[in-house]
N, C-alpha and C positions, 0 to 999 in steps of 0.2 A: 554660522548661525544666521536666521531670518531675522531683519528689522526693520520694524514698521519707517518709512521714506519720514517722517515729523520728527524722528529722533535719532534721526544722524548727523553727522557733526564735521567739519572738516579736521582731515586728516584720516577717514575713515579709507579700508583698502576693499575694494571692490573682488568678492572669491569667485563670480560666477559674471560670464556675459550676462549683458542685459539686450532684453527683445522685447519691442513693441510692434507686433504686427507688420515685424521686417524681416527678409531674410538673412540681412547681417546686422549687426546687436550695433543698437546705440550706445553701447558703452561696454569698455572689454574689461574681464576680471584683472586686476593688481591695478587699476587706474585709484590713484588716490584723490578721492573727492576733493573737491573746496566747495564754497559756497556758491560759486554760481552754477556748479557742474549737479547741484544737488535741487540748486532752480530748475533748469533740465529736468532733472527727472521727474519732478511737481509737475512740471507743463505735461508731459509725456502719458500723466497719470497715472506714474508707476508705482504700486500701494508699497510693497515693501521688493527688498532685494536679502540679498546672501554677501555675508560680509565675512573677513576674516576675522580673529577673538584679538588682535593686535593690530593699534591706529601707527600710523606711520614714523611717530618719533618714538616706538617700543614699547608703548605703554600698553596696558589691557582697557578695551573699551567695556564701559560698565553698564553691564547689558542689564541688571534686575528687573523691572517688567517688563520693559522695552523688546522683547525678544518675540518674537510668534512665534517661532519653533527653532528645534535644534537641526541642524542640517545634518546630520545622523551620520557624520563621515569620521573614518579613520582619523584625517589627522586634522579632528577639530583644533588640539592644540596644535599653533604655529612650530613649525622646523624652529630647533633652536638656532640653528647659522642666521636664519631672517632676522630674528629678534635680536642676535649680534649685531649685524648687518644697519638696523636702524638705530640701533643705540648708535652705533659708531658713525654713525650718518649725525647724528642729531650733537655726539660731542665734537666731531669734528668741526660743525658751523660753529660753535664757542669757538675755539681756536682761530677758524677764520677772522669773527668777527674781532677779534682780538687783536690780530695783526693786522686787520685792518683800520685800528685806531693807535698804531703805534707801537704793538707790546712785541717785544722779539721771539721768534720760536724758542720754544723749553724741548727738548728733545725727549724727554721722559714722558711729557706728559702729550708728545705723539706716538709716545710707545704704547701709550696705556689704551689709545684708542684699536692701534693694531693688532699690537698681540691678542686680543679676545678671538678675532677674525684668523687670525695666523694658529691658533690653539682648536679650531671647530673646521674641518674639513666638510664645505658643500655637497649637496647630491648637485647630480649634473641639471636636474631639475628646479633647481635652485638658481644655479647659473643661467640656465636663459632665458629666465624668466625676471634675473636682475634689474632692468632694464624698466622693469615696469612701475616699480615703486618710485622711480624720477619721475619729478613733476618743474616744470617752467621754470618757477618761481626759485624753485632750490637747486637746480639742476649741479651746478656748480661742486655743493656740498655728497649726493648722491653719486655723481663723476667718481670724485676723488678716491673715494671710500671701493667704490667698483673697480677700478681702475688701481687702486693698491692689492685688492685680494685677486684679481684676474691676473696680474706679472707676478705676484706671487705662487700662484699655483702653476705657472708656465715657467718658472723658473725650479721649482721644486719637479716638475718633468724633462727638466733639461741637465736634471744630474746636480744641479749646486748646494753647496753645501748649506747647513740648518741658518748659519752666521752670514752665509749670501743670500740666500732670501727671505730673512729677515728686511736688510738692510736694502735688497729689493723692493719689498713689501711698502716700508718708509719713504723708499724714492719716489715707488708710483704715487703714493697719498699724499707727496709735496710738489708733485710736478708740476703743478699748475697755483702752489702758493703766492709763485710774482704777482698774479691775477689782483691779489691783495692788494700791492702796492700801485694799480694804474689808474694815471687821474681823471678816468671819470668811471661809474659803474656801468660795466658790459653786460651784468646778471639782469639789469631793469631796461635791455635795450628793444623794443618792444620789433622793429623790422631788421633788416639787413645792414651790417656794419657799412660807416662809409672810407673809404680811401682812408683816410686819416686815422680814422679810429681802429683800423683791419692794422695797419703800422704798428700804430701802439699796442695794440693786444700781442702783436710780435714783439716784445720785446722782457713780454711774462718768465720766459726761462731763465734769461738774466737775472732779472728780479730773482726770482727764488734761490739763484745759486748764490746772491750777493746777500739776502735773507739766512743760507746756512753756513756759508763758510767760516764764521767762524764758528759755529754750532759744536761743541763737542757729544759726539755719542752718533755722526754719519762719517761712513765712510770717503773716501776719494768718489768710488766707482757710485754710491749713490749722487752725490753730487750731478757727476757726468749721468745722470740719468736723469736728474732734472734739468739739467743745461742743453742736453743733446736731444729731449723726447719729439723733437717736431724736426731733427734732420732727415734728409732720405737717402736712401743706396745711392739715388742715381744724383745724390749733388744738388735737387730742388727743390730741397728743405728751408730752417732757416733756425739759429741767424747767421750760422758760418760757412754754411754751404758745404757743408761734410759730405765726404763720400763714405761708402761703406767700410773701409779698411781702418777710416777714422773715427767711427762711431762706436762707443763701449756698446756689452750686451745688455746690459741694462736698459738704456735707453733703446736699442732696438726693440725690446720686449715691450716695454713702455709705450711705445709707440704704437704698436698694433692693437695694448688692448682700450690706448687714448679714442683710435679711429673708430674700433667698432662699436666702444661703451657710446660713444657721441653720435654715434650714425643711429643708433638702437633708441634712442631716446627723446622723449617728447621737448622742442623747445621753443623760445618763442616762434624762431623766424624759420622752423623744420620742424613737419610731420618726424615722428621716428618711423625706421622700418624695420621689416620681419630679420631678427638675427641669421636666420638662415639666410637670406638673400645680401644680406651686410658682407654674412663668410666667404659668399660666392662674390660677390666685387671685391673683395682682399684679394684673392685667389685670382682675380681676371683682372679688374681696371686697375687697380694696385701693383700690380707686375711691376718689379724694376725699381720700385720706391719701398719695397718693403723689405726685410728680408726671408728669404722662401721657407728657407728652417726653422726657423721660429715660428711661423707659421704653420709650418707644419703639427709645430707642437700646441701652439695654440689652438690650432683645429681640432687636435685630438681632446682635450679639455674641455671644452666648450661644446664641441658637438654630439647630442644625444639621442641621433636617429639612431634605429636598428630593426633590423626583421622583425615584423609582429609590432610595431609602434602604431597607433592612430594617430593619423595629424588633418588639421584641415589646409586646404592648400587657399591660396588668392583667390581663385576664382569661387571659393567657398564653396567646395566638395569637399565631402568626406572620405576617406580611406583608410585603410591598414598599408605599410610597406611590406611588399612580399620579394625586395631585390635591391642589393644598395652597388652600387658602383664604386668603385674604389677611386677611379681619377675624378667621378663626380659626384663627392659625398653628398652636397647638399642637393642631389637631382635624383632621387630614387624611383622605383617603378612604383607605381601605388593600386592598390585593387580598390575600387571605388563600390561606394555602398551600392549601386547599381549590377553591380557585378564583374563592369569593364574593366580594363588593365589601362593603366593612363602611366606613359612613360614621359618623365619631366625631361632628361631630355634630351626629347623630341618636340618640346613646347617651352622655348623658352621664353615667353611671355607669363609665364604659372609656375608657382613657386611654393615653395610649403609656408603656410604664416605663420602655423603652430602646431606645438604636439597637445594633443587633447589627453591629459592627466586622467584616468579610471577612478 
């Protein structure tokens, strides 16, 4: 639906680019407002926009006059998985904030956040586009909640049973619980961590394992999936400096979808970037620190090119893909609305930054 720019509100989700007399949009759909971002758009003198029917902690924005028009689309109602997605984002930060005044984890009542998420299976269009409903400020709580249902779904492709990735599902959502416990806040840290503080934020997985062990209702291997999600293959992880033979799969899983959820996402002291360009540095600078089969399954998950797709690439052309490469999924050939054939690659400076939804 359209709303006039006077009566939106923070928390609102952005459905459509916004363009003021530019060729790339000052501001991209699923960006969730705040108040200064809505100043912006005042300055910019942008009369109204296109918004989703659902503000960012789940709720329905309550559009009665306020509306100029209906945007006349299929799926005016929001996907049900989103609206999971943010509930579970929004009980989650209770939780946090809970433990981080003290209260110990309740295992049930981290269940009650997951299961809803573990019970509604995503479109793929759901998933990568996850990434965009995190904003600065919460980033943390948005992480978590992303980051439990993505090892979730990469373990339910890797053959484990209903009772393993469950308790998967729970590992990813607590891996970064220690965070709770470190003495100063990293979430309000406005530039680049220094020496000292980059130390203590390693020392988060600890924290959480000593937060659940004695927790009844996780397993061992969840555990090791919170203790273990920042080791690597090759030994240059931390904080035991595991090598691959000593790393549960859990935490391997964990880890890949830790790197791309965080790389994909807006925060303070990092622009995010295009998940498609994320998959392809897993796949390249990542070599060696990740594990490649798991990878492979997480690629399959998460990746939603296919013949006959529009996307628009970096350098902000449009196209159809009419040819996808198997060793380079994320580099397909593209028919550009000019008519030319643009093969990615052979341009590896251009990248795809999104699929354009019909």
């Amino acid at each position: 639906m359209k709303v006039k720019i006077e009566y939106l509100i923070p928390g609102t989700i952005l459905a459509e680019d916004i363009y003021k007399k530019t060729n790339t949009p000052i501001m991209k759909k699923k960006t969730v407002l705040t108040n200064e971002l809505i100043n912006i758009l005042k300055i910019f003198m942008v009369p109204s926009v296109t918004i989703e029917n659902k503000l960012e902690n789940g709720s329905l924005f309550k559009a009665n006059s306020v509306i100029v028009e209906d945007a006349k689309r299929k799926d005016t109602i929001e996907d049900p998985f989103i609206d999971r997605y943010l509930f579970a984002v929004q009980q989650f930060k209770k939780l946090f904030n809970h433990w981080q005044g003290g209260t110990k984890v309740d295992a049930f009542a981290v269940r009650k956040v997951f299961l809803p998420l573990y019970n509604k299976t995503p479109k793929k269009e759901d998933l990568i586009q996850l990434h965009h409903y995190s904003n600065k400020n919460e980033y943390i709580y948005f992480h978590s909640v992303a980051v439990s249902v993505l090892s979730s779904l990469v373990g339910r492709k890797m053959g484990l049973s209903n009772g393993e990735v469950i308790q998967l599902g729970l590992s990813g959502l607590l891996s970064d619980c220690g965070m709770a416990k470190l003495p100063f806040n990293v979430f309000e840290k406005k530039g680049a961590l220094t020496i000292d503080e980059y130390e203590q934020v390693k020392t988060h997985p600890l924290f959480g394992y000593r937060m659940l062990e004695d927790v009844a209702g996780f397993t061992k291997e969840a555990l090791l999936g919170v203790l273990q999600h920042h080791e690597r293959e090759d030994g240059s992880g931390y904080q035991y400096k595991l090598k691959s033979n000593k790393i549960h799969l859990f935490a391997k899983i964990i880890s890949i979808c830790d790197i791309y959820h965080a790389m994909t996402s807006e925060r303070h002291y990092r622009t995010k970037k295009s998940p498609y360009k994320v998959i392809e540095s897993l796949r390249k600078e990542h070599f060696g620190k990740i594990d490649h089969i798991v990878l492979h399954h997480f690629t399959q998950v998460i990746l939603d090119l296919s013949i006959g797709t529009k996307v628009r690439l970096s350098s902000n052309d449009i196209g159809e893909i009419v040819f996808l490469d198997e060793k380079e999924p994320t580099r397909p050939t593209i028919k550009l609305e000019n008519g030319n054939l643009f093969e990615l690659t052979s341009h590896h400076d251009v990248y795809v930054e999104e699929q354009l939804l019909e």
